[in-house]
C-alpha positions in Angstrom: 0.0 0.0 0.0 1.5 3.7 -1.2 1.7 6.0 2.3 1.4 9.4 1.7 1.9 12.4 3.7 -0.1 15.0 2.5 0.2 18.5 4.4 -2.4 20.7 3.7 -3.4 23.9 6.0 -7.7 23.2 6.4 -10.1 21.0 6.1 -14.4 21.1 6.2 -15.8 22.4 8.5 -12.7 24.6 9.6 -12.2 25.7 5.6 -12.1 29.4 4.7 -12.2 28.4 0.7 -12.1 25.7 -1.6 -8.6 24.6 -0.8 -9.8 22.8 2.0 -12.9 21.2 -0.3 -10.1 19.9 -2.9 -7.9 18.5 -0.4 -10.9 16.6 1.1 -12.1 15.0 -2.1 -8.6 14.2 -3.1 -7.7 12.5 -0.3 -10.8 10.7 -0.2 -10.7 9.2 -3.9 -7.0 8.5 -2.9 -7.9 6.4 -0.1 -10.5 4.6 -1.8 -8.1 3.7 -4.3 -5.9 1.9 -1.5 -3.7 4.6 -1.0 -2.5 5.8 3.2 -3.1 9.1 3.9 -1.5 11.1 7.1 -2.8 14.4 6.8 -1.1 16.9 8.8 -3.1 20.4 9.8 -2.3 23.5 11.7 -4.5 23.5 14.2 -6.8 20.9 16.5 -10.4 20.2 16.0 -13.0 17.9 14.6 -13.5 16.7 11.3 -16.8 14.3 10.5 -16.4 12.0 7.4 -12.4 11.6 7.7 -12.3 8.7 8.9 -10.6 7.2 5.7 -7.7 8.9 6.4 -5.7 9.9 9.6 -5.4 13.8 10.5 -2.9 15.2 12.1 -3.0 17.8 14.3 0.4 19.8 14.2 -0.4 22.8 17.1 -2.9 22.8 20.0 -4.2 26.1 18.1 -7.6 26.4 17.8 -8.7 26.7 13.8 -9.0 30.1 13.5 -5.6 30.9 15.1 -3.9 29.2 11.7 -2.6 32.7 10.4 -1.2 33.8 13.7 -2.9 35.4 16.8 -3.7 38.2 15.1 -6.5 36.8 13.5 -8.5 39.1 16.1 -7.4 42.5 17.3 -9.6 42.6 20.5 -8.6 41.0 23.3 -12.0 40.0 24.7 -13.0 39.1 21.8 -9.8 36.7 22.0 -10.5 35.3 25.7 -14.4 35.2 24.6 -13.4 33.0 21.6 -10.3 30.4 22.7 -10.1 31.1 26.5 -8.4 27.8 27.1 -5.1 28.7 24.4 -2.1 30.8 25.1 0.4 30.4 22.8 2.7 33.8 23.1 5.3 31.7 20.7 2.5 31.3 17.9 1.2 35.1 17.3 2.1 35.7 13.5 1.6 33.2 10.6 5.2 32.8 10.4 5.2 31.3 14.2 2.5 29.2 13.1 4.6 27.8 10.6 7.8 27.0 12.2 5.5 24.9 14.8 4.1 22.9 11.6 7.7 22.5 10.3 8.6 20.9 13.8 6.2 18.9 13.9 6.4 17.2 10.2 10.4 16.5 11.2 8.6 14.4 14.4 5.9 12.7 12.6 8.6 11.6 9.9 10.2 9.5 12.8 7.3 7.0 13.0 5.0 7.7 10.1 7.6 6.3 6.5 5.7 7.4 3.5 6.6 6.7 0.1 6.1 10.6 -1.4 5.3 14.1 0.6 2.3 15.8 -1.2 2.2 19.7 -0.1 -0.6 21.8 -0.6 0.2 25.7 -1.1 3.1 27.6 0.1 1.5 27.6 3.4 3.5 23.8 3.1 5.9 23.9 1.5 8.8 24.6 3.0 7.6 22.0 5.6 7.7 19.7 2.2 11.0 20.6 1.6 12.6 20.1 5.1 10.7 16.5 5.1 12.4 15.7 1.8 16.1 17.0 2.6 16.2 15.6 6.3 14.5 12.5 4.7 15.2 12.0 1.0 11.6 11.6 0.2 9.7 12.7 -2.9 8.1 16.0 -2.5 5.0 16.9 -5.1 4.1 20.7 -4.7 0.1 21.5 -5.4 -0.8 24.9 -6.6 -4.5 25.5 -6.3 -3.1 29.3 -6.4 -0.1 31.3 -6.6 0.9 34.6 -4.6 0.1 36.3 -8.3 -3.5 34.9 -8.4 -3.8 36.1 -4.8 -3.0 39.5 -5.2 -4.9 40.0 -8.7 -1.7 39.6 -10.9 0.1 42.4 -8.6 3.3 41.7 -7.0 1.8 40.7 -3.8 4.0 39.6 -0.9 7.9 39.3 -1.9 8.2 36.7 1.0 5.7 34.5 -0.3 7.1 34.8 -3.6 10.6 33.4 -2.5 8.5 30.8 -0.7 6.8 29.4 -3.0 9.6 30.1 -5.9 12.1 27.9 -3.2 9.4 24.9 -3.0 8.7 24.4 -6.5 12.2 24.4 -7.1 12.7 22.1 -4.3 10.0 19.7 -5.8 10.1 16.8 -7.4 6.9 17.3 -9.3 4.2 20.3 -9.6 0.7 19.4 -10.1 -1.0 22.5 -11.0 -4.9 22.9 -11.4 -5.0 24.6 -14.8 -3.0 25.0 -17.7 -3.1 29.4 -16.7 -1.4 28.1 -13.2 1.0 26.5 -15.5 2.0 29.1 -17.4 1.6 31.6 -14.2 4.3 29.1 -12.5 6.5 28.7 -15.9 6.8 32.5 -16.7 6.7 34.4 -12.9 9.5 31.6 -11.3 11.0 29.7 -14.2 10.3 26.6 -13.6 10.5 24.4 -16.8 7.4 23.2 -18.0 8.1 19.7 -18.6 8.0 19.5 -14.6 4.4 20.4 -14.2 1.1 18.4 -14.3 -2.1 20.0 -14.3 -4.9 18.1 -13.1 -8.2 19.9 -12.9 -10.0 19.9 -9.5 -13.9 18.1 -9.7 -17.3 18.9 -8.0 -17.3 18.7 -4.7 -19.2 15.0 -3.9 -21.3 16.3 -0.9 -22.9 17.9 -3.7 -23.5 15.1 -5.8 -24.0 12.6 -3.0 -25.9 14.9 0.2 -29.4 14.7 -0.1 -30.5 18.4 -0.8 -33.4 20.3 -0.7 -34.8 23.7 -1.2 -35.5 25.9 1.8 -37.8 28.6 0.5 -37.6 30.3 3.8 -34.2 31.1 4.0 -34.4 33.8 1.2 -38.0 34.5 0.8 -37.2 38.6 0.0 -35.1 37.1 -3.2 -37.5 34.3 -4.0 -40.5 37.1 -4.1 -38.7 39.4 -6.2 -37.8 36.3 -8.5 -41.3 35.4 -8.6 -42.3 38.8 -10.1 -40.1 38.7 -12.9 -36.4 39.6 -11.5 -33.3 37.6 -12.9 -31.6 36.7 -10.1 -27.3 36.4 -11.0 -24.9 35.6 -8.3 -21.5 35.8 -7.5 -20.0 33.5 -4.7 -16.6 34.1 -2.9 -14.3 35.5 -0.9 -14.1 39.3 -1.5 -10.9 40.2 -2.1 -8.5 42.3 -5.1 -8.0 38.5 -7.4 -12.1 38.0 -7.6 -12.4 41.2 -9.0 -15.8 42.3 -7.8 -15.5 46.1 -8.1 -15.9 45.0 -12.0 -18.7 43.1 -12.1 -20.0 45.8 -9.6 -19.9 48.3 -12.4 -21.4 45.5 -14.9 -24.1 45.4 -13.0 -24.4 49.3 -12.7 -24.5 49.2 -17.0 -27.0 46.1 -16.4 -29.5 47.9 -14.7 -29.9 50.7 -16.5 -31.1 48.7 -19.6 -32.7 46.2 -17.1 -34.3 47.2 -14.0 -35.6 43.8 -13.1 -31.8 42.3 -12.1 -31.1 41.6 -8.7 -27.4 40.8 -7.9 -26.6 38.9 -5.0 -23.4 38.8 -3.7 -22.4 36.0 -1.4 -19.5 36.0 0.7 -17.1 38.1 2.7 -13.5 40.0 3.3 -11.7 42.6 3.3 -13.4 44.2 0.0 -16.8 44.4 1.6 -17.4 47.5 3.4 -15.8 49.6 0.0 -18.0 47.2 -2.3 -21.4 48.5 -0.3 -20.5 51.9 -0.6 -20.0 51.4 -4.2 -23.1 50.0 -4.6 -23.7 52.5 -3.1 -22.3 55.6 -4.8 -23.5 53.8 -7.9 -27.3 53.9 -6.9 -27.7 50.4 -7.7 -28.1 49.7 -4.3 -32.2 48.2 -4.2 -31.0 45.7 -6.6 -27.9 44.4 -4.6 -27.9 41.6 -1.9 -25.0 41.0 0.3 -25.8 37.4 2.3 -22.5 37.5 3.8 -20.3 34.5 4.4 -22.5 31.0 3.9 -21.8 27.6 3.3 -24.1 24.5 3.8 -28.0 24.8 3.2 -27.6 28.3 2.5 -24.9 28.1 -0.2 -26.6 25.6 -2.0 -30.4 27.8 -2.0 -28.2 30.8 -3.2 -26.9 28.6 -6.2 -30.7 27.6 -6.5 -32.6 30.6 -6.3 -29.5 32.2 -8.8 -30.6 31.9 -12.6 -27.1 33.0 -13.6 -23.7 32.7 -11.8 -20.8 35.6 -12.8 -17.1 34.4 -11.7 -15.4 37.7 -12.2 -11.9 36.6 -10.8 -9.2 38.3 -12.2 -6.8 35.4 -12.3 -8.6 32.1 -10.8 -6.2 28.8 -11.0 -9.6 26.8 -11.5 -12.7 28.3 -9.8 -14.8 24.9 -7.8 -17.7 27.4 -7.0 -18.5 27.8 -11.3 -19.3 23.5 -11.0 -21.1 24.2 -8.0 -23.4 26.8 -9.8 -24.2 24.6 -12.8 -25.2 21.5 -10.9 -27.5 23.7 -9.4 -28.4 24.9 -12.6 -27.1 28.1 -13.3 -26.1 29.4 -16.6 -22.5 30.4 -16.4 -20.7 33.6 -17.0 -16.5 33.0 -16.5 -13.5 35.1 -17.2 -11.0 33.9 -19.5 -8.7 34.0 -16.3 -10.3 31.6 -14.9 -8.7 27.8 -14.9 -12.4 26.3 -14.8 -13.0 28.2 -18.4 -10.5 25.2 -19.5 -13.0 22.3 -18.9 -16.6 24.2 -19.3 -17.5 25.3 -22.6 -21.0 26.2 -22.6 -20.9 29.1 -21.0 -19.9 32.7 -22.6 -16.9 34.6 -21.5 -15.0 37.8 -21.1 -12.2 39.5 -19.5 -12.3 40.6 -16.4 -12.1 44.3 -16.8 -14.3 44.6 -19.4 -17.0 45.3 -17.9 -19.6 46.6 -20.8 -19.2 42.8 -22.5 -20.4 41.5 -18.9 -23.2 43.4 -18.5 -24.2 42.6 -22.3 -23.9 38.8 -22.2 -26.3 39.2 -18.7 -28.8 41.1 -20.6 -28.6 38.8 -23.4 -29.0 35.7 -20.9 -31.7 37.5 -19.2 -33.7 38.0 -22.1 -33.3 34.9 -24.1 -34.8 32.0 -21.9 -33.9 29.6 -24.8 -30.1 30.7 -24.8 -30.5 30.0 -20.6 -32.1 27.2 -21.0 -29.5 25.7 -23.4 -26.5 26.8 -21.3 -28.0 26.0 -18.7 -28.8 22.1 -19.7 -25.8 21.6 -21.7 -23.0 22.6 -19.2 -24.3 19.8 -17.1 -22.7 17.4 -19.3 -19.6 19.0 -19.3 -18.6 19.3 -15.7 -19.6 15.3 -15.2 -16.6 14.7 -17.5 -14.0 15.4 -14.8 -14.2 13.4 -11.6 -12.4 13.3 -8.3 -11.6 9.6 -9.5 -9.6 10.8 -12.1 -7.9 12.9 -10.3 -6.7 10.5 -7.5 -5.4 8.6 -10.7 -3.4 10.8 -11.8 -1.9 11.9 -8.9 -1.1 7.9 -8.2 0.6 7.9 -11.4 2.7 11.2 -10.6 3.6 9.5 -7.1 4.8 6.5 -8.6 6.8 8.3 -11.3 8.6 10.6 -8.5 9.4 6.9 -6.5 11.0 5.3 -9.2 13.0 8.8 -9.9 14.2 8.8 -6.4 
């Protein structure tokens, strides 16, 4: 049996994104394809529906001490939250992962596994101290690069020597879209005979949960649908890479032509307090929802009440929420910066910036039920084509490549 230590830096429930969600399904079509899994976290907590694998808890830290204690400013807000943790040695991200460094080189004394598969530069350099100390096989993930993160700005020049040192370091680079390749190859050099993409898949509590919708939850949208509103939606975290302050002006040139649209906006960060004042400013603001950050039942009725879903990212390595959208049966609007644009087709797109294309291929969605209908329908054979199965595959084949190179 192939043992793997995969570090990774969340998992469900205690999952800020979808790096957490990918991890999870990878690991689980791993295991069920015989392989051992250690996975080694951050923080302590519960996970439910992990038993086919064995996480590791690397600090005492409660989850949402993973960046560093400054994850609150407030002290009572601190003692209120995680009264039982004091860890003066763990207040900045940096601390945080020192302690997770540690921690690998002491797991590695009992736990022998075959290849080290890191998640992110959160990992990595823990990947590369287990595979000099060790001489095993490291495989760096990118589900996103510092670029990506800071909307194809410089970003944070510690980061960048971070994750430029791990893939380096690597053995193997699996990225999740050809764009991550080519953001990997041309930012840090890296040759690109040395990366595998392999596209993320739909998260299976989707395809697997029993689901139903709760009309309660969002009767105020559902009315407004009922009397002839187009309801398009935008999930995420709300930050400079999604860029939202775009499709905020699409929807401004949107709503002129069409006052029946009503945008909701689910999801939060640091871009939320200036994205209400646009709204705002822009006197769009009766025709803009903000739900804040969901997940769960209330996710899923957003993606169910939404007749078209808008990822606006600026650069987005592959973009799981688009797959969730569509099985809920939204018709798709996608930047060509985003990785997911690779594997769905029928869908329309446009850059990110421009935002008079987005707000015309909306109206032209909105007013054309058979065009929604057809994207709508037809994109759900698309996104079936890729499957968490295929991915564990791959990665097995990667794996044993890297053990036979060693």
């Amino acid at each position: 049996m192939m043992k793997i230590l995969m570090l990774g830096w969340e998992l469900p429930p205690h999952n800020s994104g979808g790096l957490g969600v990918a991890c999870l399904n990878m690991a689980h079509a791993l295991s069920d394809q015989g392989v051992d899994i250690d996975f080694v976290i951050p923080y302590t907590a519960e996970h439910p529906h992990t038993d086919f694998m064995n996480v590791v808890p690397a600090t005492p830290l409660d989850p949402i001490y993973r960046y560093g204690g400054g994850a609150y400013t407030n002290l009572d807000i601190e003692k209120k939250q995680i009264p039982s943790i004091d860890h003066p040695d763990m207040l900045s991200i940096r601390d945080v992962q020192k302690s997770y460094q540690e921690f690998v080189k002491k797991h590695m004394m009992d736990f022998k596994p075959d290849v080290v598969h890191a998640h992110d530069w959160l990992t990595y350099e823990a990947g590369a101290l287990a595979k000099k100390n060790f001489g095993v096989p490291l495989v760096a993930h990118v589900h996103a690069t510092e670029y990506d993160r800071a909307g194809m700005h410089e970003g944070n020049p510690l980061i960048h020597e971070i994750e430029k040192e791990g893939l380096m370091l690597a053995d193997r680079i699996i990225a999740v879209s050809e764009s991550t390749k080519r953001i990997i190859h041309e930012k840090y050099h890296i040759p690109l005979k040395k990366i595998d993409v392999v596209y993320n898949s739909l998260d299976e509590e989707f395809l697997t949960e029993e689901y139903h919708y709760d009309d309660t939850l969002y009767k105020y949208i559902g009315e407004l649908k009922k009397s002839g509103y187009t309801v398009v939606s935008t999930v995420g975290r709300f930050t400079i890479q999604k860029g939202l302050e775009f499709f905020m002006g699409a929807a401004k040139k949107a709503i002129e032509k069409n006052p029946k649209l009503l945008f909701v906006f689910a999801g939060d960060g640091e871009e939320r307090n200036h994205l209400i004042s646009e709204a705002a400013t822009l006197g769009i603001s009766k025709n803009i929802v903000f739900t804040g950050f969901i997940r769960g039942q209330k996710l899923r009725d957003v993606y169910s009440l939404s007749d078209i879903f808008v990822m606006s990212s600026v650069s987005e390595p592959f973009g799981l929420t688009a797959l969730e959208a569509a099985h809920h049966g939204d018709a798709l609007i996608l930047t060509n910066q985003s990785g997911v644009s690779e594997v769905v087709w029928s869908c329309l797109k446009y850059d990110f910036w421009d935002e008079y294309k987005l707000a015309d291929e909306i109206l032209s969605i909105a007013s054309n039920p058979a065009l929604m209908k057809s994207l709508k329908e037809n994109v759900q054979h698309e996104y079936h084509q890729i499957s968490w199965d295929k991915v564990a595959k791959k990665c097995q084949k990667i794996y044993n490549n890297v053990k036979r190179k060693r």
